[in-house]
N, C-alpha and C positions, 0 to 999 in steps of 0.2 A: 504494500500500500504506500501511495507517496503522500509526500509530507501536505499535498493539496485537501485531499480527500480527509485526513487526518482530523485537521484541524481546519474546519471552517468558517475562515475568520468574515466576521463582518463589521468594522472598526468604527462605530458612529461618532463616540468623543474624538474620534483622530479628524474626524473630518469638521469641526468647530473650529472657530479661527485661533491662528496659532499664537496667542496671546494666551491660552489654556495648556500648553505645553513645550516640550520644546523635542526633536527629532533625535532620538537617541539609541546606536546600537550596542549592544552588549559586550562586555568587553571578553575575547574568548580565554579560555583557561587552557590548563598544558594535558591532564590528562582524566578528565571527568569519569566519576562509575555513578552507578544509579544505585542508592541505598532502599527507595519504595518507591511504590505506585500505588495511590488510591483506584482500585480499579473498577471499587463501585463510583464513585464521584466522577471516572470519567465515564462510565457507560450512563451516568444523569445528565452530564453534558454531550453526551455525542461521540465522545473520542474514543478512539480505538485503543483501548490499556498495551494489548501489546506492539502497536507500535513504538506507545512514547518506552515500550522496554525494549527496543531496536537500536543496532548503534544510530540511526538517522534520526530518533527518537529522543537519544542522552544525547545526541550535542545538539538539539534545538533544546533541551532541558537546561544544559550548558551554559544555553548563550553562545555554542561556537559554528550554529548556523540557526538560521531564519527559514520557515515555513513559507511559504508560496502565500501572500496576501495579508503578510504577517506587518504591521505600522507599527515600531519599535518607537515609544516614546518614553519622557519624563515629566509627569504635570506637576504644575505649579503651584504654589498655596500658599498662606501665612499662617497664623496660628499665635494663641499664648499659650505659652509654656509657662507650667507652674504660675502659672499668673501675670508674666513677663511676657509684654507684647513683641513677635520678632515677627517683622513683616515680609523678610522673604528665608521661603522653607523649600517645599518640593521636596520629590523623588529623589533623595541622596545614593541610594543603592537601592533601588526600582524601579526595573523597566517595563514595561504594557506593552504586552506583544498585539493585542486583540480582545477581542470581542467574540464569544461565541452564543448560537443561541440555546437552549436545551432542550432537546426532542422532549422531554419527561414532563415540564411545566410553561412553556416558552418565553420562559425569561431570558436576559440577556446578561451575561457573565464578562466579566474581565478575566484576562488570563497573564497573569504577573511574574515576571521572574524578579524575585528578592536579593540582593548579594551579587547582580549581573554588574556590577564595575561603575564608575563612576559617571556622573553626568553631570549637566551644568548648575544642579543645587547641589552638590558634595560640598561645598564649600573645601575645608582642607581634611573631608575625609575620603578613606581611599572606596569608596563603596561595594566593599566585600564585605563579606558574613561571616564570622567561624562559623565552623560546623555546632559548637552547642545553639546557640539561638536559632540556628535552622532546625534540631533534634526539637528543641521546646515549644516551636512553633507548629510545629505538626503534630507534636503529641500532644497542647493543650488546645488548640484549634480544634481537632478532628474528637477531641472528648467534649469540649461543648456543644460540638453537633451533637453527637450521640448523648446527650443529658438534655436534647431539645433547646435548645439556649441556639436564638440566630448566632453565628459568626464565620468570619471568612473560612475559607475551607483551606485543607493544603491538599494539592493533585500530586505532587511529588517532591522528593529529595533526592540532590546527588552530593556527593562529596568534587571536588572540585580538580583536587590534585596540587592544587597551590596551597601554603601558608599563608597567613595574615598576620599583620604587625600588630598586637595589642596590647599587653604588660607584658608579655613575650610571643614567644610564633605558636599558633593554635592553626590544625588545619581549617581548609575553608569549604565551604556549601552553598548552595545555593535550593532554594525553597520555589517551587511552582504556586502561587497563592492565588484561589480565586476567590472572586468578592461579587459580589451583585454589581456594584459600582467603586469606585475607589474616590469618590465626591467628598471630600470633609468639608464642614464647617469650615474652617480653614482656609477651603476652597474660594465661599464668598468673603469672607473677611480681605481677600489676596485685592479683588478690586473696589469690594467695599473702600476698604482704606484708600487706594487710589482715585476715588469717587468717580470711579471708570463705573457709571450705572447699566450703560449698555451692555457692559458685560453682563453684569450681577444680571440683565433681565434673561442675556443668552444662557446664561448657567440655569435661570431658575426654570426656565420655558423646557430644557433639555432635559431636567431632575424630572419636573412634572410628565415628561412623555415615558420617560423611560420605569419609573418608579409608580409615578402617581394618578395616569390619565385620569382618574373621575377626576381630580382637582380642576383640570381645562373644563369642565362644564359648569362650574360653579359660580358664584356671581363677582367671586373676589378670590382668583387662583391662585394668588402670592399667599393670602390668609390662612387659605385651605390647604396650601402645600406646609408652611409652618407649624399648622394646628397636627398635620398629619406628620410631621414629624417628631414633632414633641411628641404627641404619640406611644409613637415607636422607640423610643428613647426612652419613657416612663415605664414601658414596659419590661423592655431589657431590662433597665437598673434593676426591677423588682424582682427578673430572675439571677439576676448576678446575686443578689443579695440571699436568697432563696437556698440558695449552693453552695455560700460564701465563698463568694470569686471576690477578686482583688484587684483592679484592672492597674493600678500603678502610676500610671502618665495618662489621664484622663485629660490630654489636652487639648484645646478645641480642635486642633490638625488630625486627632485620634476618636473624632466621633465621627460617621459615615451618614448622609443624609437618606441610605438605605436601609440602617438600623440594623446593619450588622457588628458585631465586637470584631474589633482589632486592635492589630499591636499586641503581641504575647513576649515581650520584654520582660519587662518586672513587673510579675503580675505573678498573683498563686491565688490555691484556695485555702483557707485559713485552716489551722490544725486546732488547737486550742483556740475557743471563742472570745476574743475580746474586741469589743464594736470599735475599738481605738487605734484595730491594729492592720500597720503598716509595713509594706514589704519592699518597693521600690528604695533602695539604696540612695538614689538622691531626691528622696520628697522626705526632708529629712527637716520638716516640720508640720506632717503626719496632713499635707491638701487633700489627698487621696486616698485619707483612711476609709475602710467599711463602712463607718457609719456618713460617712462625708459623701458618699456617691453621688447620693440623690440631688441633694444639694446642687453639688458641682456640676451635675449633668445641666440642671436648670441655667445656673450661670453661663454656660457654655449654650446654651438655648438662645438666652439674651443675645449675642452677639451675633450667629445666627438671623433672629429678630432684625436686631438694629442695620443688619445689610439689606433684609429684603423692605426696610421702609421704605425708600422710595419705587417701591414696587406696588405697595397695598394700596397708596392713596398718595392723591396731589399736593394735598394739606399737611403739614407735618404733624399737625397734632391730632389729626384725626387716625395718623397712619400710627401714633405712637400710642392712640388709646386702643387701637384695634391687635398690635403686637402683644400689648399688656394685659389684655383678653388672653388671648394663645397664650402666652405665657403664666397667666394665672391658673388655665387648663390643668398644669403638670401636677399639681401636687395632690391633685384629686386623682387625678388618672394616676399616677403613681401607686398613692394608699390602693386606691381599689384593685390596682394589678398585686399588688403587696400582700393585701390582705386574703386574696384570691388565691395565691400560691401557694403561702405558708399553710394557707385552712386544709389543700388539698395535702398538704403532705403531713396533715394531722387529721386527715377524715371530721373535719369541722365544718360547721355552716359560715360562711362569712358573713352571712348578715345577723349572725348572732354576737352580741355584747358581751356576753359569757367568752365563747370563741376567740375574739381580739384578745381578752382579760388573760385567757390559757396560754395565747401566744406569749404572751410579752412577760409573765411571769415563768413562764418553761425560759426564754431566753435572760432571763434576770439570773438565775437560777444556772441556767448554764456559764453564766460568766462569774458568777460568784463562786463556781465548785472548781470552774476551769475545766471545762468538757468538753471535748472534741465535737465539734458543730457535727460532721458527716456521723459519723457514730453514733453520735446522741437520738439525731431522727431516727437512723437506721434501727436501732436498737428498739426505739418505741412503735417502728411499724414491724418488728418481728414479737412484740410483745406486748399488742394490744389486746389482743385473748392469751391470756394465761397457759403455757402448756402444762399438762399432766406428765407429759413424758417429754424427756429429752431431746430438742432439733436442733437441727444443723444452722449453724447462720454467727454474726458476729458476737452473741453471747458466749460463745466459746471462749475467748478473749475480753470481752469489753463488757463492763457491768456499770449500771448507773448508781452513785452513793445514792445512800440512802436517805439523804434529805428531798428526795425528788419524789418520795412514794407518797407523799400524801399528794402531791400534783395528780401522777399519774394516776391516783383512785379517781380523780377530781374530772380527770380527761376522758379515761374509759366508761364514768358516768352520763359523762356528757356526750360523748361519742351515742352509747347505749342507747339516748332519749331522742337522738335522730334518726339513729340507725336500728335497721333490728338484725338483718343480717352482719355481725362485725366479721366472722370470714371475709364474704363480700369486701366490704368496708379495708381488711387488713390485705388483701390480694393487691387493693388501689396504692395501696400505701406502700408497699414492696415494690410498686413497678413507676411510683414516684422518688424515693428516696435511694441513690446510689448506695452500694459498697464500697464502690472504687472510683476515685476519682485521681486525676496526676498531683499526687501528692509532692511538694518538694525535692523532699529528701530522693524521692524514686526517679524523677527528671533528673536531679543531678546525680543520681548512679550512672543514670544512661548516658549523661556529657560526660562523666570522666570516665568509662568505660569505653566507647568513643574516643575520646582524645588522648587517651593514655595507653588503651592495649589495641585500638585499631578495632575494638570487639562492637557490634549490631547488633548482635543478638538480645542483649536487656534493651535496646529501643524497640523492636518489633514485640516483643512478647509483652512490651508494656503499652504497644500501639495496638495489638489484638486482643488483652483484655479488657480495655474502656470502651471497646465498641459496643462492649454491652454491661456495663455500669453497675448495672440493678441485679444482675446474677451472679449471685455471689456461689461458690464452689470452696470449701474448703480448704481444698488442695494449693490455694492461691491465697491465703489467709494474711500472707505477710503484704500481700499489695493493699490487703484494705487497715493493716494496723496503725497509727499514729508513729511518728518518730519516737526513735529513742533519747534523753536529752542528748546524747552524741551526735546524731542524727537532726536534728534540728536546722533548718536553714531559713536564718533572719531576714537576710536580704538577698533581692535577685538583682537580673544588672540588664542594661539594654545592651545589643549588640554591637554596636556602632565603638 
């Protein structure tokens, strides 16, 4: 099969004026191998898995040849960081090969090479990847799919064959990522700030086709594209939180106007519950803590907001009471996504007062004891009816003190008075609440196994257990246990 047929690109952002990116090929490496291939993710998009496992296959993977219709670019964007306005950002080590569409749902995908070499936002980085942030990016990517959580996918890894300069030489990779769109906030901020408006309307007009069409029908389609994104934004946050994900660099360049998560840098999911806690290595005055998400997301809305004002309306102040509508949206939409999540992974009504009450004093209660967030649910949806007899599951290991048992009388009562089947009730509750999730400590077995012995083997058996979360086996016990204090890992780090 030729690289035509393979991949059928159909490049729309590339054909927007070139003030949205800039023309850029991948820089080739010396001697690339292919570590995976998602080969369900390509048969959803269309792609032949075993071609990209062909050598013609790894060096379009590479970056050390280009497909047939393939517009290699680097788009542009601003962004605040940590709260620090930096007005020009972009693609520092990522290149857009294309566009494909997917036989399965017919949306339109980007298809990204990550770590493909430097372009004209590197600024003075050399835009390679080591291989661990390419390893954590497809192992914590491809497990928020599989835990239902939107976010970008990874279609493959290869090792590179080169070194990279970073506190010493770590070999290099590069990550295949695809995304619905690769749009940040950011994005409009790039000519907001420039008060280049014409852009801001081309950017908004092109979200709204590709993301948003009902919005074009509407009687104010800048309004309805903002309210629809907040949205989607409220929603994530409230499964991030649900999982206790960590996203780390929450910053406005790192939210996606298609409401998928990205950026898997410094970001984990919390081991011990504490709402304060922070993982990112340089948000080292805790912007991006757990409990800060929601927050943050909002803030990073506003900014958003304040670009497409002169889009909503003529009048400024009509356009700024109309943005502050939308943006007042999030925190309702938030709670009720919040409240809706948590209730299901405690077999709770969410319109019950009781139910909130259960919530927030089980998590009071959890941070007071210091309880592992994943294990804690886990454990109460293995142990919503009582066994008589001895089962299999993370009670084997993991037991809740004992100051939780008058909750838990308190919950399976309450449960009881909605529910009559609790089987039922405890079956929902197993296939909402993970085992396993990429614990820290386990991603960094797999980078220094990896970088130190050359060994794959603990990345794929840790890439093939998350794909199914919620089923727990025994025989795999150590992947769902907590760190040991040795084991422990405080901070993660961005790759760059």
């Amino acid at each position: 099969m030729n690289a035509r047929s393979a991949l059928p690109f159909d490049n729309s952002f590339s054909r927007l004026p070139e003030q949205f990116f800039s023309h850029q090929h991948p820089s080739p490496v010396s001697s690339p191998e292919l570590i995976r291939i998602n080969a369900t993710l390509a048969l959803e998009l269309g792609i032949d898995a075993q071609w990209l496992r062909s050598d013609e296959g790894v060096q379009m993977l590479a970056g050390n040849a280009l497909p047939e219709h393939a517009t290699p670019i680097a788009t542009t964007y601003a962004g605040h960081q940590f709260g620090n306005w930096n007005p020009q950002l972009g693609d520092g080590r990522a290149i857009l090969l294309g566009e494909v569409t997917s036989p399965s749902n017919g949306l339109r995908y980007d298809i990204q090479l990550k770590g493909a070499g430097q372009t004209p936002y590197s600024r003075s980085g050399d835009g390679r990847s080591p291989l661990g942030p390419v390893l954590r990016e497809y192992i914590v990517s491809e497990a928020m799919n599989a835990l239902g959580i939107p976010a970008t996918r990874s279609l493959a890894a290869i090792i590179t064959g080169d070194n990279v300069v970073r506190d010493h030489l770590l070999p290099g990779g590069i990550l295949t990522r695809v995304a619905q769109s690769h749009i940040r906030i950011g994005t409009f901020q790039y000519f907001s700030a420039r008060q280049d408006t014409a852009s801001v309307k081309i950017l908004a007009d092109y979200v709204i086709s590709r993301h948003y069409p009902e919005a074009a029908q509407t009687k104010n389609p800048y309004q309805t594209l903002l309210e629809n994104v907040i949205s989607r934004q409220a929603q994530l946050i409230a499964l991030w939180q649900s999982v206790g994900f960590i996203h780390g660099v929450m910053n406005t360049d790192n939210m996606l106007l298609c409401g998928e998560t990205v950026d898997f840098g410094p970001c984990a999911f919390m081991d011990t519950f504490h709402p304060e806690t922070v993982y990112s290595s340089i948000d080292r005055n805790g912007r991006y803590a757990y409990n800060k998400q929601a927050p943050i997301a909002r803030w990073n809305l506003s900014w958003l907001a304040q670009s497409l004002l002169p889009l909503m309306a003529e009048d400024e102040e009509q356009a700024v009471a109309l943005a502050q509508e939308a943006l007042n949206g999030f925190a309702a939409t938030y709670q009720h996504a919040y409240d809706a999540v948590m209730c299901k992974k405690l077999g709770l009504n969410p319109s019950s007062p009781t139910s909130l009450m259960l919530i927030q004093n089980l998590l009071d209660l959890m941070n007071k004891e210091q309880c592992d967030f994943t294990l804690c649910f886990r454990f109460l949806a293995e142990n919503l009816v009582p066994h008589k007899e001895k089962s299999s599951g993370i009670s084997d290991f993991f037991h809740l003190p004992a100051a939780f048992n008058p909750w838990i009388e308190q919950w399976r009562c309450q449960v009881g008075k909605e529910f009559s089947d609790l089987g039922g009730i405890q079956t929902k509750l197993l296939a909402v609440n993970p085992a396993f999730i990429p614990r820290n400590h386990l991603v960094e077995e797999v980078i220094e196994s990896a970088n130190t012995r050359n060994d794959l083997s603990p990345f794929h058996s840790l890439v093939d257990l998350l794909e199914k979360p919620f089923d727990y086996h025994p025989e795999h016990s150590r992947y769902a246990q907590p760190p040991r204090p040795e084991q422990v890992v405080e901070n993660t780090f961005c790759g760059t």
